[in-house]
Residue frames relative to the residue before (quaternion, step in Angstrom):
aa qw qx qy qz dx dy dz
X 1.0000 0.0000 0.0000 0.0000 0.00 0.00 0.00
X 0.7890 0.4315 -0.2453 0.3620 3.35 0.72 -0.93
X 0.4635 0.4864 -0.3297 0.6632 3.45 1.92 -0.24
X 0.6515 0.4303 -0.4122 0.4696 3.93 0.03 0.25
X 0.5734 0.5756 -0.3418 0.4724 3.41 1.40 -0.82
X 0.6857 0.5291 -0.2595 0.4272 3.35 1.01 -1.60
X 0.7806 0.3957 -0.2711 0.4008 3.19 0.46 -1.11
X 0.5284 0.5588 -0.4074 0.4925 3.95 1.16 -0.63
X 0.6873 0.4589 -0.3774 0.4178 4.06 0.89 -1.00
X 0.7173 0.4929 -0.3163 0.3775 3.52 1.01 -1.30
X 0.8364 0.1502 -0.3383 0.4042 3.70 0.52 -0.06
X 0.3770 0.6817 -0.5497 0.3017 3.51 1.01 0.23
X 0.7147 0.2774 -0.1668 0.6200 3.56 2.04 -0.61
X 0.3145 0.6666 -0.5643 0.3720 3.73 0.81 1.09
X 0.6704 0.5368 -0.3186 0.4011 3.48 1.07 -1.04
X 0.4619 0.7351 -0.3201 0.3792 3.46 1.47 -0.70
X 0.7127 0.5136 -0.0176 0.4775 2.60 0.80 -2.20
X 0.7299 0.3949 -0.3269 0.4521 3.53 0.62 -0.94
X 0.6003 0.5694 -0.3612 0.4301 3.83 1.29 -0.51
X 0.6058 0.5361 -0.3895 0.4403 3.76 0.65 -0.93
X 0.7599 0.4712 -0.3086 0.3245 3.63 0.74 -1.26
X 0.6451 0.3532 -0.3953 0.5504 3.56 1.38 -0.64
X 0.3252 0.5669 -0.5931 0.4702 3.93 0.45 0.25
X 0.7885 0.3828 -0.2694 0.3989 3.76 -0.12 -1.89
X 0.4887 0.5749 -0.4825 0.4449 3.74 1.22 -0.61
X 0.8013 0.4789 -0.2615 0.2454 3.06 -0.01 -1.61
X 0.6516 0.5210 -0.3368 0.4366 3.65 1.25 -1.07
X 0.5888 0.5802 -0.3392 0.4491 3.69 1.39 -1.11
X 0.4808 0.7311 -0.3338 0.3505 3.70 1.21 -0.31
X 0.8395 0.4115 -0.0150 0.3544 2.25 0.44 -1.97
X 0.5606 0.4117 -0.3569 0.6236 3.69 1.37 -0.64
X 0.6781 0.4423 -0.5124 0.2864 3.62 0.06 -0.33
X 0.4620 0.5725 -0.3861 0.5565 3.72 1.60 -0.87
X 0.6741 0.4487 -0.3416 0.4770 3.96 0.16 -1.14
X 0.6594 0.6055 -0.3198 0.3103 3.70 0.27 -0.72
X 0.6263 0.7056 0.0129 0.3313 2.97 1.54 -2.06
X 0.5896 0.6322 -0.1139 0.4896 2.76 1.57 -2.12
X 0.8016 0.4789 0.0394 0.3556 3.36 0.46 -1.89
X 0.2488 -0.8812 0.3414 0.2122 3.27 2.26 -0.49
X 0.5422 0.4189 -0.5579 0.4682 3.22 1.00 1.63
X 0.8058 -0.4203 0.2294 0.3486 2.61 -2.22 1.50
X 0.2972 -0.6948 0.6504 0.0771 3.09 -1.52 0.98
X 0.1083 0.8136 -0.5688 0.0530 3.61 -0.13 0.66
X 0.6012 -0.6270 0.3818 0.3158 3.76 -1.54 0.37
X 0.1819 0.8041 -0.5289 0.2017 3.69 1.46 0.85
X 0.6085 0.5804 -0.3744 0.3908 3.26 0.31 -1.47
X 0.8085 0.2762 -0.3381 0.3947 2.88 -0.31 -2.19
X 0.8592 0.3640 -0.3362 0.1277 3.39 -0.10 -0.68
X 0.0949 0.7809 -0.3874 0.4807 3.03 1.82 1.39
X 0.7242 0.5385 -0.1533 0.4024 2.37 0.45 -2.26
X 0.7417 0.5249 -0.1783 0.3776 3.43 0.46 -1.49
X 0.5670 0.6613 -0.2765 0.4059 3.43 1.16 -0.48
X 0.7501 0.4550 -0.1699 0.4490 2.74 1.09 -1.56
X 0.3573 0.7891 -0.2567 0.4286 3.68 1.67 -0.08
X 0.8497 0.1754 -0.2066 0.4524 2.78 0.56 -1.21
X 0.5326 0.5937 -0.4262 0.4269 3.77 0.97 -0.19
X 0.6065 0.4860 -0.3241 0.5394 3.33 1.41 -0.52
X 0.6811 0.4963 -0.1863 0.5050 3.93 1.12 -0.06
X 0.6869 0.2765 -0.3555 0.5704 3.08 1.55 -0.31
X 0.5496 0.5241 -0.5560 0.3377 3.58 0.68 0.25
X 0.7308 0.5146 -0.2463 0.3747 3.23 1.03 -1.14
X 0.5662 0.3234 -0.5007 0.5693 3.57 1.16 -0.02
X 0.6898 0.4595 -0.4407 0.3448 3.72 -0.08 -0.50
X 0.4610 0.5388 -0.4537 0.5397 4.05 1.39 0.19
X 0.5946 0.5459 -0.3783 0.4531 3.80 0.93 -1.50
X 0.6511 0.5972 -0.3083 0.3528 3.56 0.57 -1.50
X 0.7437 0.3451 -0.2544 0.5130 3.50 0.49 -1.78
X 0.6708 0.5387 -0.4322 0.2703 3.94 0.56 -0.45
X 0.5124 0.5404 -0.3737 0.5529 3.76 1.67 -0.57
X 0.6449 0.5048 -0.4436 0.3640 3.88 0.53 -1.02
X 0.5235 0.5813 -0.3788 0.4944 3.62 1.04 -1.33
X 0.8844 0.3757 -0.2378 0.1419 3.33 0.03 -0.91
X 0.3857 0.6383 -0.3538 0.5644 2.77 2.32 -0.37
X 0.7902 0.3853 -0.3292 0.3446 3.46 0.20 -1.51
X 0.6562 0.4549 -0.4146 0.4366 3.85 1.09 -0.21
X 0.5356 0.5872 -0.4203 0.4377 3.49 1.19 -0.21
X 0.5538 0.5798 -0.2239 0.5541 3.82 1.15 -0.53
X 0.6962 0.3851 -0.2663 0.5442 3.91 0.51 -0.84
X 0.7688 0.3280 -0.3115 0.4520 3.56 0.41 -1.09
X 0.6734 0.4770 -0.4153 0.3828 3.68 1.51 0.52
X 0.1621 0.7908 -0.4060 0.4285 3.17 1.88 0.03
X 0.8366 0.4890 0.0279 0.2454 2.34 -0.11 -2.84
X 0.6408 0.4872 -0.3838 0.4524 3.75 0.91 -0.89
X 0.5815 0.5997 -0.3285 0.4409 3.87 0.97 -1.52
X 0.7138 0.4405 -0.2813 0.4661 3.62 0.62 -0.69
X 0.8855 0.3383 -0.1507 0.2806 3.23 0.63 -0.57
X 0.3221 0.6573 -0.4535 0.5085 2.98 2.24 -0.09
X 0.6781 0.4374 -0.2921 0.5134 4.03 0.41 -1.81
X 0.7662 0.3534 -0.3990 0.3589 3.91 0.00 -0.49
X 0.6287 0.5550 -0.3625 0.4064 3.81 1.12 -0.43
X 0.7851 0.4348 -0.2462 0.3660 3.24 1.55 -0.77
X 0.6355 0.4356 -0.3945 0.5008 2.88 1.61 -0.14
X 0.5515 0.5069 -0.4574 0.4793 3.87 0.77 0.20
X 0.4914 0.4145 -0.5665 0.5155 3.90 0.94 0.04
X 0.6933 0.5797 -0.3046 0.3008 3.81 0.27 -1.24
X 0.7388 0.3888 -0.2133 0.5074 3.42 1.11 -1.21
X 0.9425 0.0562 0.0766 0.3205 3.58 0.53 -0.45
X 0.0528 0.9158 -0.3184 -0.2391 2.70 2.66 -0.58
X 0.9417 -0.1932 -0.1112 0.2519 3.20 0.07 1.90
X 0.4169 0.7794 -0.2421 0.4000 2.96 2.29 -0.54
X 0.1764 -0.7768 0.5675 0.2084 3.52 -0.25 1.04
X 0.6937 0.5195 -0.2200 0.4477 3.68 0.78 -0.64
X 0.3735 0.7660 -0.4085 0.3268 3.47 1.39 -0.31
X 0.1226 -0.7434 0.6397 0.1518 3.83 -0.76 1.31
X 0.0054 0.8409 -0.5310 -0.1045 3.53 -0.91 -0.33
X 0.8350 0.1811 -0.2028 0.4784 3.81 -0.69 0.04
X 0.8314 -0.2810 0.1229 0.4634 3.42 0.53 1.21
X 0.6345 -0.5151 0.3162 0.4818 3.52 1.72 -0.09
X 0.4971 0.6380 -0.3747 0.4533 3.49 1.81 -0.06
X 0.7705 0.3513 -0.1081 0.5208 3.71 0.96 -0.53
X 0.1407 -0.8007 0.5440 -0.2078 3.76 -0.66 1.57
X 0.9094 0.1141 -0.1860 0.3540 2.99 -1.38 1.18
X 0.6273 -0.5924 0.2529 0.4377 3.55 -0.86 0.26
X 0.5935 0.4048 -0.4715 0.5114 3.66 0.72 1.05
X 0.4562 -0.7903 0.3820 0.1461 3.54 1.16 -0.18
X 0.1211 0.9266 -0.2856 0.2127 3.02 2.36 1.07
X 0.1564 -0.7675 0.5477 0.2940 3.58 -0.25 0.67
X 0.6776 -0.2790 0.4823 0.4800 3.37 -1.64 -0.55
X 0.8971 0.3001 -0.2749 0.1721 3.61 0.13 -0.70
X 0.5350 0.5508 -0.3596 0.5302 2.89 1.93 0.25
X 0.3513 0.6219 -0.5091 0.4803 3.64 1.47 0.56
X 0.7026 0.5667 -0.2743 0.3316 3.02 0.37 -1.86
X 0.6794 0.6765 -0.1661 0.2306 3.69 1.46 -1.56
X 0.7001 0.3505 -0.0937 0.6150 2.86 1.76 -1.66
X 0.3129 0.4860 -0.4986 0.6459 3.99 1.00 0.47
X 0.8461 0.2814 -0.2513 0.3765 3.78 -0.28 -0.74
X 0.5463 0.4588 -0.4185 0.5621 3.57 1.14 -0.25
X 0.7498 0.3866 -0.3568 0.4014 4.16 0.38 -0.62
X 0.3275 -0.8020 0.3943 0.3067 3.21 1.49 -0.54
X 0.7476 0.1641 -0.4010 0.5033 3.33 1.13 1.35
X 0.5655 -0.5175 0.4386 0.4691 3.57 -1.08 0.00
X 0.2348 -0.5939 0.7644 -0.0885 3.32 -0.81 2.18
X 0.9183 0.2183 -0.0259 0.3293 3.53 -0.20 -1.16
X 0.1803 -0.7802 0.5962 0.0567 3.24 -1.35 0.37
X 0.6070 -0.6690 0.2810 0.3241 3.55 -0.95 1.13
X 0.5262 0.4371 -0.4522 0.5723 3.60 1.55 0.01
X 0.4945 0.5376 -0.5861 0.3507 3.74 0.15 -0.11
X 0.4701 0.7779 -0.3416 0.2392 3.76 0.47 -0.50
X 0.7349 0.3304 -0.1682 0.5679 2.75 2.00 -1.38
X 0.3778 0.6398 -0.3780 0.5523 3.75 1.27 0.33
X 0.1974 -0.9171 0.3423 0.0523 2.94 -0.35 1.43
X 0.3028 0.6253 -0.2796 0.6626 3.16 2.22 -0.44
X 0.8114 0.3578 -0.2605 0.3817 3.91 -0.01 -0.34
X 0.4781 0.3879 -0.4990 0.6099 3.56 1.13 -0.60
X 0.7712 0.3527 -0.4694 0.2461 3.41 -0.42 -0.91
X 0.5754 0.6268 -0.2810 0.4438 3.51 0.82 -0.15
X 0.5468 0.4440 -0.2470 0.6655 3.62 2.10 -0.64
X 0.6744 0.5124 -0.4562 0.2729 3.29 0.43 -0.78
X 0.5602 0.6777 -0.2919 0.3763 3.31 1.44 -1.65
X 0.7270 0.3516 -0.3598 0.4672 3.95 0.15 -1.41
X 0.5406 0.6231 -0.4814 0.2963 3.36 0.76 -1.17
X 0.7862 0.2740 -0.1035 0.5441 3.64 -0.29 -1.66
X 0.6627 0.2282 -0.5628 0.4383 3.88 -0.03 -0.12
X 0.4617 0.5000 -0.6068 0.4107 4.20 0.24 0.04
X 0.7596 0.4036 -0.2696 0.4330 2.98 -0.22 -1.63
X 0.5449 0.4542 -0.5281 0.4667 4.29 0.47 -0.70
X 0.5642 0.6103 -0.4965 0.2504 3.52 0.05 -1.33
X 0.7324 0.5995 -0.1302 0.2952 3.04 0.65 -2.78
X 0.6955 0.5772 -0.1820 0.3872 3.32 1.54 -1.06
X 0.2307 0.6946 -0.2610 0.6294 3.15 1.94 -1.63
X 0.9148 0.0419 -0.2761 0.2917 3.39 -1.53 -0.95
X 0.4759 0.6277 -0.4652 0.4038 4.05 1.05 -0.81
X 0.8213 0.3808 -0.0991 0.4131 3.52 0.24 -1.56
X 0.2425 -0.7251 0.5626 0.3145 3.55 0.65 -0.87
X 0.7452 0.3462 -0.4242 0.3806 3.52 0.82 0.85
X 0.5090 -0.7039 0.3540 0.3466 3.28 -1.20 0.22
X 0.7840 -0.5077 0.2673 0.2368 3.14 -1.26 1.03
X 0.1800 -0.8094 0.5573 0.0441 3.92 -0.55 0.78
X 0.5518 -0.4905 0.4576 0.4955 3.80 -0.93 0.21
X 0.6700 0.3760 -0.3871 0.5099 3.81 0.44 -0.08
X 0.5207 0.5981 -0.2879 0.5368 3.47 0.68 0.11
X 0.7213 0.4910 -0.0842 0.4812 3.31 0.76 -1.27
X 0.6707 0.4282 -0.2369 0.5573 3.70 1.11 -1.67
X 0.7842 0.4144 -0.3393 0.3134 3.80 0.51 -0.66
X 0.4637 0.6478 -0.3704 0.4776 3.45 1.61 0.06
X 0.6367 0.5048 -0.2921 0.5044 3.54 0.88 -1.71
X 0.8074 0.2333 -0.2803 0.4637 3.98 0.67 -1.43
X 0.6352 0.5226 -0.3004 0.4828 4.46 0.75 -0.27
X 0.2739 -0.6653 0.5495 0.4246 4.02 0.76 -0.90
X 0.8404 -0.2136 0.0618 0.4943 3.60 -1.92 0.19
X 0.8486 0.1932 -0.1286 0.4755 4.04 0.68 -0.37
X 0.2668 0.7399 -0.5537 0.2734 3.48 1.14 1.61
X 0.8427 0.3460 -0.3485 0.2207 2.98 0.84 -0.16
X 0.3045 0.5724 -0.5861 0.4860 3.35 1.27 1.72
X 0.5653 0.6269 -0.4019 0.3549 3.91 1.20 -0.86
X 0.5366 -0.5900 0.5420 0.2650 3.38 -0.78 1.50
X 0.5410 0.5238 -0.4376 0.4914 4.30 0.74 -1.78
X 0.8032 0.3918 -0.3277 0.3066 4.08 -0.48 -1.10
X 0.4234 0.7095 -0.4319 0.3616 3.68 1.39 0.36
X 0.7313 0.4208 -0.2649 0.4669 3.20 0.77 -1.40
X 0.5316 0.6677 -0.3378 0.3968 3.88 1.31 -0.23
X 0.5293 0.5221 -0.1951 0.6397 3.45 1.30 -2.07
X 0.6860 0.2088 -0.4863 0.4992 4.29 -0.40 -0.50
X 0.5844 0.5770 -0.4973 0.2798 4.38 0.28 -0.30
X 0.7628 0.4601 -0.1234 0.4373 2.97 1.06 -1.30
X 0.7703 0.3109 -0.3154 0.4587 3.25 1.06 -0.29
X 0.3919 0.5062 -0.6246 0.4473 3.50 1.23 0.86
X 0.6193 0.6399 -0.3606 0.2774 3.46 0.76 -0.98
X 0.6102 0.6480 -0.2022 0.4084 3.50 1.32 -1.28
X 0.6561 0.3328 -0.3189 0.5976 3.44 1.14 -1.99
X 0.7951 0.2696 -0.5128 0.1794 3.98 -0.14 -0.39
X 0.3111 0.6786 -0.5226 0.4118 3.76 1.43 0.33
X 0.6859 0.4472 -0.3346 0.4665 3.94 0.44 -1.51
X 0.5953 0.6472 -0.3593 0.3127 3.55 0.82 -1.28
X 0.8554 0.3019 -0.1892 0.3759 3.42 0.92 -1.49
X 0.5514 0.5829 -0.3819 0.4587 3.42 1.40 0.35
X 0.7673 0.4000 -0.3398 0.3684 3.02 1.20 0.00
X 0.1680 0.7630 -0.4045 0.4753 3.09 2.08 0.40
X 0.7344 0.5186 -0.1951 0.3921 3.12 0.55 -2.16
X 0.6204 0.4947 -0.3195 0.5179 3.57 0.55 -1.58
X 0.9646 0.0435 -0.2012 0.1645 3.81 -0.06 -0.36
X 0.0479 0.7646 -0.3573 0.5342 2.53 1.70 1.98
């Protein structure tokens, strides 16, 4: 893919490249004819003026070709970030609340479509080390999901070093539903099999889509 990229940027701008130089022909022509006319020395300055200016005009345009594949690499990387996060946060917001921003839950201790207590506000305010959040924010969806993230990638880290491995979406769901050591709690099992039906029937229906 990324050689098709390269090779779709480099000549989609060859013609550019291939147009400027018969331009510089054509002017180098035309003064040499003017030169001729007027009987003065004709010499190979111009063209090789001319030709200079070519290539600076070739190294910008490959070095655009260059920075336009990097862009794309480095957006190909975010929007893979971005999916991993949001596959685990869509599936656990169907599970907690399936979508209900207003949704109350454990006696009134648990809000919004992640189902955010107070103390796991208090947690991720104390991991940034100021007051990001507020206990209405709970109902702001754009913001739980934004708690959910520090929450479970702290705690993944915390886990990461204890364990010496790295952190899995089942890993992740039993932190968000157990705290910083749910995902040794035996209770955050029957949660981790919710969410990960939720996940295989999430993959299921994109790939429905994809071969549609």
């Amino acid at each position: 893919m990324l050689n098709m990229l390269k090779n779709k940027a480099f000549y989609s701008n060859f013609s550019l490249i291939f147009a400027v130089f018969l331009v510089m022909l054509l002017i180098n022509g035309i003064s040499v004819r003017k030169a001729q006319a007027i009987n003065w020395p004709v010499n190979n300055t111009c063209f090789i003026e001319n030709i200079n200016i070519v290539k600076a005009i070739c190294g910008l345009v490959l070095t655009e070709t260059e920075r336009t594949v990097n862009n794309h690499q480095s957006n190909d990387r975010s929007q893979t970030v971005k999916d991993q996060w949001e596959d685990l946060i869509n599936a656990c917001i169907e599970v907690e609340s399936e979508g209900n921003s207003q949704a109350v839950g454990d006696y009134g201790q648990a809000i919004g479509i992640l189902q955010i207590w107070k103390i796991t506000i208090d947690d991720v305010n104390r991991i940034l080390g100021y007051q990001a959040y507020s206990y209405d924010d709970r109902y702001n969806p754009e913001k739980s999901k934004e708690i959910f993230k520090i929450y479970v990638d702290f705690y993944g880290e915390v886990y990461q070093r204890q364990t010496g491995l790295a952190p899995t979406d089942e890993i992740y769901a039993r932190i968000w539903n157990g705290g910083p050591k749910g995902w040794r709690k035996i209770s955050t099992g029957h949660y981790w099999y919710k969410v990960d039906r939720q996940l295989k029937s999430q993959a299921e229906e994109l790939d429905k889509l994809a071969k549609n």
